[in-house]
Every structure is written in structure tokens, then in C-alpha cells.
N, C-alpha and C positions, 0 to 999 in steps of 0.2 A: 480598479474595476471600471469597464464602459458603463455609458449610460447620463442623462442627464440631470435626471430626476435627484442624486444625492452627488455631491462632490466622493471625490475620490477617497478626498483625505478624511472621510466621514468613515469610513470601511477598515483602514487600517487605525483602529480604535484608539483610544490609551485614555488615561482616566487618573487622579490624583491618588488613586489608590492602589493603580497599577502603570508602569512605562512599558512599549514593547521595547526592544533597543536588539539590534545585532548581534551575534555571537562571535569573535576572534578563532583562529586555530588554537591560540593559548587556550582560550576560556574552554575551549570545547573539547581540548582537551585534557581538562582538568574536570570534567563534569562526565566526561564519558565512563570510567570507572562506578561509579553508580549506576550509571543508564545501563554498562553491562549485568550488570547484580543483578537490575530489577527486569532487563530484558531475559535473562535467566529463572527467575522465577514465574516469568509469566507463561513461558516455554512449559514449564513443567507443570501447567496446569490445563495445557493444552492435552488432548486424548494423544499419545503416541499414533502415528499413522490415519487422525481426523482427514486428512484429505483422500482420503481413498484410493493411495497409489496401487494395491492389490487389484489383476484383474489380469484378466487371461492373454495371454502376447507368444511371442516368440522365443524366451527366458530357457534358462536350463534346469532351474528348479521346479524341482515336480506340486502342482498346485490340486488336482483333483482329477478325477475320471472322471467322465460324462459319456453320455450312449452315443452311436458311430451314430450318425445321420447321413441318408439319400445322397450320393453324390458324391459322398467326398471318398478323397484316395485312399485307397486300401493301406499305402503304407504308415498309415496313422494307428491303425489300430490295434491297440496294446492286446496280443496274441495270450501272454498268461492270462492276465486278469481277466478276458473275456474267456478263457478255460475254464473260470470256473461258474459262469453261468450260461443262459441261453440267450448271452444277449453278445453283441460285439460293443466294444468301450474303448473310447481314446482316451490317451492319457495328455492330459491341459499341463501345461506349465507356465508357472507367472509369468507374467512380461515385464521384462528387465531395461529396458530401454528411458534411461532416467529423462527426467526434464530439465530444460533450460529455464530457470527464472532469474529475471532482470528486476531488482527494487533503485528505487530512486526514492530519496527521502529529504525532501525541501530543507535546507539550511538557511534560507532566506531570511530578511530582519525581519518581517513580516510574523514568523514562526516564534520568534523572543518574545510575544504578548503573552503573559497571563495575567489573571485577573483575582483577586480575595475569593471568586466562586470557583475559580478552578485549583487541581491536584494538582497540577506542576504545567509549566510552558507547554505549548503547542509544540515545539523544537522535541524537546523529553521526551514526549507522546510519542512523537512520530521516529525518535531513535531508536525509543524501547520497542513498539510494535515492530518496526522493519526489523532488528535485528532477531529477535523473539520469532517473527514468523522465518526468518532464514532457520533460526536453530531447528523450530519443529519441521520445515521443507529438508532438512539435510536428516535428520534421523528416518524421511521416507524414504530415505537412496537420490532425492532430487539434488542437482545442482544450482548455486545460488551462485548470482554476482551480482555486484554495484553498475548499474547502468553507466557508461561512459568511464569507468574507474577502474573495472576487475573483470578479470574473463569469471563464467561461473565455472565452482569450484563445491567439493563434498569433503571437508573436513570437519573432526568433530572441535576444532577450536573455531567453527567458522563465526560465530560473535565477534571473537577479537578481533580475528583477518580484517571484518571489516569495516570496526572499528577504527582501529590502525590504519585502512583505506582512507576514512574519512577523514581523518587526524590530518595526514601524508597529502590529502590533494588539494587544502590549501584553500582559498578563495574560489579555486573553480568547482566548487562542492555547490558554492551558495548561489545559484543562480534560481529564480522564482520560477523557469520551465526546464523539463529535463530536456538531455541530448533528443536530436531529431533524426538521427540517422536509425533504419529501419532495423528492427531485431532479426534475425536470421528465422528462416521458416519452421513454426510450431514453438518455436520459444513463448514466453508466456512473462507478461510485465506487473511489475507491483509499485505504484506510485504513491505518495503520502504526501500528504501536502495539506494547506487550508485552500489551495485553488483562489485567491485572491488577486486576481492574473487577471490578463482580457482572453476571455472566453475564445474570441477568434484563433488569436497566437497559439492558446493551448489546443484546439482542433487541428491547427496543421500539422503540430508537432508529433500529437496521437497519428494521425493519419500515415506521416512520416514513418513512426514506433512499427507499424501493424503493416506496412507496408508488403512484404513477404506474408500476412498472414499471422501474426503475432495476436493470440489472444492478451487481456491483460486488464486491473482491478481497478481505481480508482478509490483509496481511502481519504476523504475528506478530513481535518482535523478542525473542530472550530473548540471555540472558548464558549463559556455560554450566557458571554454577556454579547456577544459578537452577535448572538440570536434573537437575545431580549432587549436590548438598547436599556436598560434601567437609567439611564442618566437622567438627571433631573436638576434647574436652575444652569448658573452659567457655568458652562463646560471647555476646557480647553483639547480638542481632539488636534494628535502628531503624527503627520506621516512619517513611518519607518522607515522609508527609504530617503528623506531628505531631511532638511531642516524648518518644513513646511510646517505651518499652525493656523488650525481654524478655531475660532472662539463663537459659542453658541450661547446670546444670552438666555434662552428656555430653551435646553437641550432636549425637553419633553415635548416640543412642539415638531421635530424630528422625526419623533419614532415610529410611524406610520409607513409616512415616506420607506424609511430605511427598513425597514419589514419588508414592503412590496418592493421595493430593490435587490433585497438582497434572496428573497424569492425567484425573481427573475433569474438573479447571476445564477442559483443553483439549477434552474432549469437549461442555462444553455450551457452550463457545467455538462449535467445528464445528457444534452442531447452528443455534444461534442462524444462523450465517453459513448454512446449509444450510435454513432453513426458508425463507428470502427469495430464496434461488439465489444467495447469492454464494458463492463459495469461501474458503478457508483454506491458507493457506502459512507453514509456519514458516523462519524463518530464524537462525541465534545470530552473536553476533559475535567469534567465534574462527574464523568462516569470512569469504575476500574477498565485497564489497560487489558488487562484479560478475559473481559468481558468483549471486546472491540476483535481479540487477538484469535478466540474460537470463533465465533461468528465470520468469519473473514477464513481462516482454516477451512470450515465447509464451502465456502462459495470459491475456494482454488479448487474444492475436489470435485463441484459440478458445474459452476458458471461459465469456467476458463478451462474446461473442456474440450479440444479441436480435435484428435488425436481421431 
């Protein structure tokens, strides 16, 4: 993270209680069989169809009649059914025109942190919700793919698909920003991350994403001692990405600082996601994954609306 106020290696935390440390293709995929179980039952406690894909379009399937209005072409109007009243009525049909959704879900060492106050790694979190929200996106008729990895695709094993993706693509899974080449127009992006990046890098990349007009989500992932610094006496913090070590002998003399820091980073977090039109959602892992996983469900069926 920029900025000068805290060192870098202040942010990506770790603590004698807990290490963050990298994931391997082995380890990960030896831990993914779980995260599919638990990405599946989050799915199922999601409302079928929460994102509101139902809604009036060009489809073949008959969805309701409604009364003819001023103007429009005569050849719309359903001749029986208006037989049997005094009124003339079109006949509406859903609209069948699926969506493109792109998730990207941070594999970074950064994401191996958890802590004794959290459910499971920030890594976990964010495979079980990505995948979890594909499942409920594909039972709406929407297609889903791994940003940079898979075309989108609607099948009903789409968990493992891409899963299996993740397993298959190796070290180029785990980079701290997603791909920056733009999504095709009206497509619609789902990113999961803890966003521990430089704010700037990530704006371009979004910018990059939405190029053509790509709406798209922002799910933050944090730990939640990442929030409340609880450290106290001398503390050894490691960055996850190197072999760097800071030692703090009152690590309670910190946490202020690192409070108004890491308030900042999430404001240019927001703004980055808000200059493009996506939005931002945080979520920590000391709260259930399906509580994250509905709340997120409604905000694809009205925030990430372009259509």
C-alpha cells in the first residue's frame, strides 16, 4: 500500500498467532475440494433467481400481458386475449438475452493471512464466495467465466469448471491486480480481493476492465484484525510478498496511525471503483460467507445494471 504515514510492511499483517504465507498449485489444490462443498452450500442459501434476471426483453417465452399503449405498432397486439375484453393487450415475453460475468478472485500471498479471530483465510473467503456466486449467476440462465482464464460459460457443474481453471492456470492465477484488457461491451465484472495493492495501479487496470463500458462489483475481503490492529508490546510484522521483517517494540503505539491509513487506502480503493461505476463492498471473515454472498446477489441485480 502507498503512502507514508505507515510502512508497507505494517499492512500486510502477521502476528505470532497467525502467519500469512502463499498458496502453491499443490496446496490449492488440495484445499479446493472443501471450498467447493462450502462454495455449494452457500449457493443454496442464496434466494434462486435474487438477482433479478426476470424482466421484459425480446425472449420467446410468454411472461404477461399488459395494455397496448399510444404509439406503438399494431402488430404487437395479442388479437385473442384483447377479444375478450374492451381493451387491446400485448403480449410481453421475458427477455432472454443472458449476461457476460467476469470474476477474478485474488490468489495472492497477501490472501493466506488469517488470524485466531477469523473463520478461515481471506484466500477461502474469496474462493468460496466467487465460486458460490457463479453457481447462483448460472441457475439465472447468466454466463460466468474466470477473468483472463475462461470464456463465460452456463453449466450446471460450473464450480468445478472453475475450479479446475484455477488448479490448471498455475502461478498466473496469483497476481495482486486482475488482467487489464477491457471486457467486451455490457459484460459485467466481479472482483474479490483484500485490495492491498497501490490504489493507482488498481484504477488503471479498472479503467482498462470498463473500457467498452463494462459494469462491475468490487468485494473487498479483509481479516479483522487487519481493521483493529489489537497488537500490543513488541511485535514482529512480515511482508508476504518477500522476506521483509519489521519489529515494533510497542506495537500499540501504531495503531492510530494505521487506522487513519488504512481509511485512506479504502477511500481511494472507493474512489478508483467509483470513477468507472463499479461499486465497493466490504466484507471480513469473522462474519458467515452467506451473509457476504446474498448481499452481493442483490447488488448484481441493481447496481451492475447497464442493460
Amino acid at each position: 500500500m502507498a503512502g507514508p504515514a505507515v510502512s508497507t510492511e505494517a499492512f500486510d499483517i502477521s502476528e505470532r498467532l497467525a502467519r500469512a504465507r502463499g498458496v502453491d498449485a499443490a496446496e490449492l489444490a488440495g484445499r479446493l475440494p472443501d471450498i467447493v462443498i462450502r462454495a455449494r452450500e452457500v449457493a443454496a442459501t442464496v434466494v434462486h433467481g435474487a438477482h433479478g434476471r426476470r424482466r421484459a426483453g425480446t425472449g420467446e417465452n410468454f411472461w404477461q400481458f399488459r395494455p397496448f399503449g399510444a404509439g406503438e405498432a399494431a402488430h404487437r397486439i395479442d388479437w385473442r386475449r384483447s377479444a375478450r375484453d374492451d381493451r387491446l393487450f400485448v403480449r410481453e415475453r421475458e427477455w432472454e438475452a443472458a449476461h457476460s460475468y467476469f470474476l477474478w478472485m485474488d490468489c495472492s500471498p497477501s490472501m493466506g493471512f488469517v488470524s485466531l479471530l477469523a473463520l478461515e483465510p481471506k484466500l477461502d473467503r474469496a474462493l468460496t464466495l466467487g465460486l458460490a456466486l457463479a453457481d447462483v449467476l448460472m441457475r439465472g440462465g447468466e454466463r460466468i467465466g474466470l477473468l483472463g482464464l475462461t470464456h463465460p460459460m452456463s453449466t450446471r457443474d460450473i464450480i468445478e469448471r472453475l475450479a479446475q481453471a484455477l488448479v490448471s492456470a498455475g502461478a498466473s492465477a496469483r497476481g495482486e491486480l486482475p488482467e487489464g484488457a477491457a471486457l467486451p461491451g455490457g459484460a459485467k465484472a466481479l472482483l474479490i480481493s483484500d485490495f492491498l495493492c497501490d490504489p493507482q495501479a488498481l484504477a488503471e487496470r479498472l479503467a482498462a476492465l470498463a473500457g467498452n463500458g463494462a459494469a462491475g462489483a468490487l468485494l473487498m475481503i479483509a481479516d479483522p484484525v487487519e481493521e483493529t490492529f489489537p497488537f500490543e508490546g513488541e511485535t514482529i510484522f512480515l511482508d508476504t510478498d518477500s522476506r521483509a521483517q519489521l519489529r515494533a517494540g510497542r506495537a500499540q503505539s501504531w495503531r492510530e496511525a494505521y487506522v487513519e491509513r488504512l481509511a485512506r487506502h479504502r477511500d481511494e480503493i472507493a474512489k478508483a471503483a467509483a470513477d468507472v461505476g463499479f461499486s465497493l463492498h466490504i466484507h471480513r471473515t469473522d462474519r458467515p460467507a452467506a451473509e457476504a454472498a446474498l448481499s452481493l446477489s442483490f447488488a448484481l441485480a441493481s447496481g451492475l445494471e447497464r442493460v
